[in-house]
N, C-alpha and C positions, 0 to 999 in steps of 0.2 A: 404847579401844585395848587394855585390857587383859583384856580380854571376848574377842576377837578372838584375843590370844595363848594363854589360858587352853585356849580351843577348837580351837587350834594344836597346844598339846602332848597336849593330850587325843585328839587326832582322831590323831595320829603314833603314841602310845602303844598306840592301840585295833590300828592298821595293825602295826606292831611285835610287839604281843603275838599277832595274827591270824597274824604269818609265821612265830614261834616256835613256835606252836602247830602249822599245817601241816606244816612241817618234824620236828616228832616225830611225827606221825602218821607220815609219811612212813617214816622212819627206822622205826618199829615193825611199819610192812607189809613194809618190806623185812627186818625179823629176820625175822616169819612166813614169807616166802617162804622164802627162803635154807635155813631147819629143813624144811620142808613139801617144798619141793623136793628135796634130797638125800635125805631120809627115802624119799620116791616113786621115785626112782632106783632107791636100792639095793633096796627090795622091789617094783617095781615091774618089776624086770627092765630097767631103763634105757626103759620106754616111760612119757610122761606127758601125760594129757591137759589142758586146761584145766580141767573141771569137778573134774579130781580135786586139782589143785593148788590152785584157788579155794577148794574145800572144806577140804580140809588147810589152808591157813592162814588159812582163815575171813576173808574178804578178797571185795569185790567183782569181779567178774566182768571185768569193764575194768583193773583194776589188777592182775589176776591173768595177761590176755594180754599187757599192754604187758611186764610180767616176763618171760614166759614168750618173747616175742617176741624181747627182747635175750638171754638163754638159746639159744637156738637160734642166735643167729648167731654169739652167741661160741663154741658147742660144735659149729656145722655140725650140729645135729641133721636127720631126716629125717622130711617129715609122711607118714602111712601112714594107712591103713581098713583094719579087722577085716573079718573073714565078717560081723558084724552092720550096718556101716557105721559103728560107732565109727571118728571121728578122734584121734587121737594124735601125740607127736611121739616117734622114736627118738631116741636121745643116745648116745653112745661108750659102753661100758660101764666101769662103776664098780666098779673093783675097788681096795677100801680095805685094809689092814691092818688084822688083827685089834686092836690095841691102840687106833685110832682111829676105830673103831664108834659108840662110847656117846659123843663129841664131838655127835656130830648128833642 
């Protein structure tokens, strides 16, 4: 029985430390985002695409549109093609004060 509970808390422990662990992954994609993102805005001229946000915050490609996806319906962004057939999304533009520039 005691074999039994040993592999109880050990098995709960392994589950626990797995969600902690997930959970600041998580948290750390979304600082990259959030920098990567606003960064891309403001020189980006308010247009962003997926590959270049993925890139900028070095982040997989999936994790980079589900971001991007909630982004867009909070900000009503608009998806657009360049002359070359680049997709993009526009975003409201971003007009910051000078004094909170170097925050992002």
């Amino acid at each position: 029985m005691a074999i039994l509970q040993f592999l109880l808390v050990i098995s709960l422990g392994g589950f626990i430390g797995l969600a902690v662990a997930k959970n600041l992954q998580e948290n750390k994609h979304k600082r990259q985002l959030d920098e990567a993102f606003y960064q891309l805005l403001e020189s980006q001229n308010s247009q962003v695409s997926l590959i270049q946000l993925a890139a900028s915050a070095r982040v997989e490609a999936q994790v980079a549109q589900q971001y991007l996806d909630r982004q867009v319906k909070i900000f009503s962004a608009v998806l657009e093609v360049d002359e070359e057939g680049d997709t993009f999304y526009r975003f409201p533009r971003l007009r910051l004060p000078p004094s909170s520039r170097q925050e992002w």
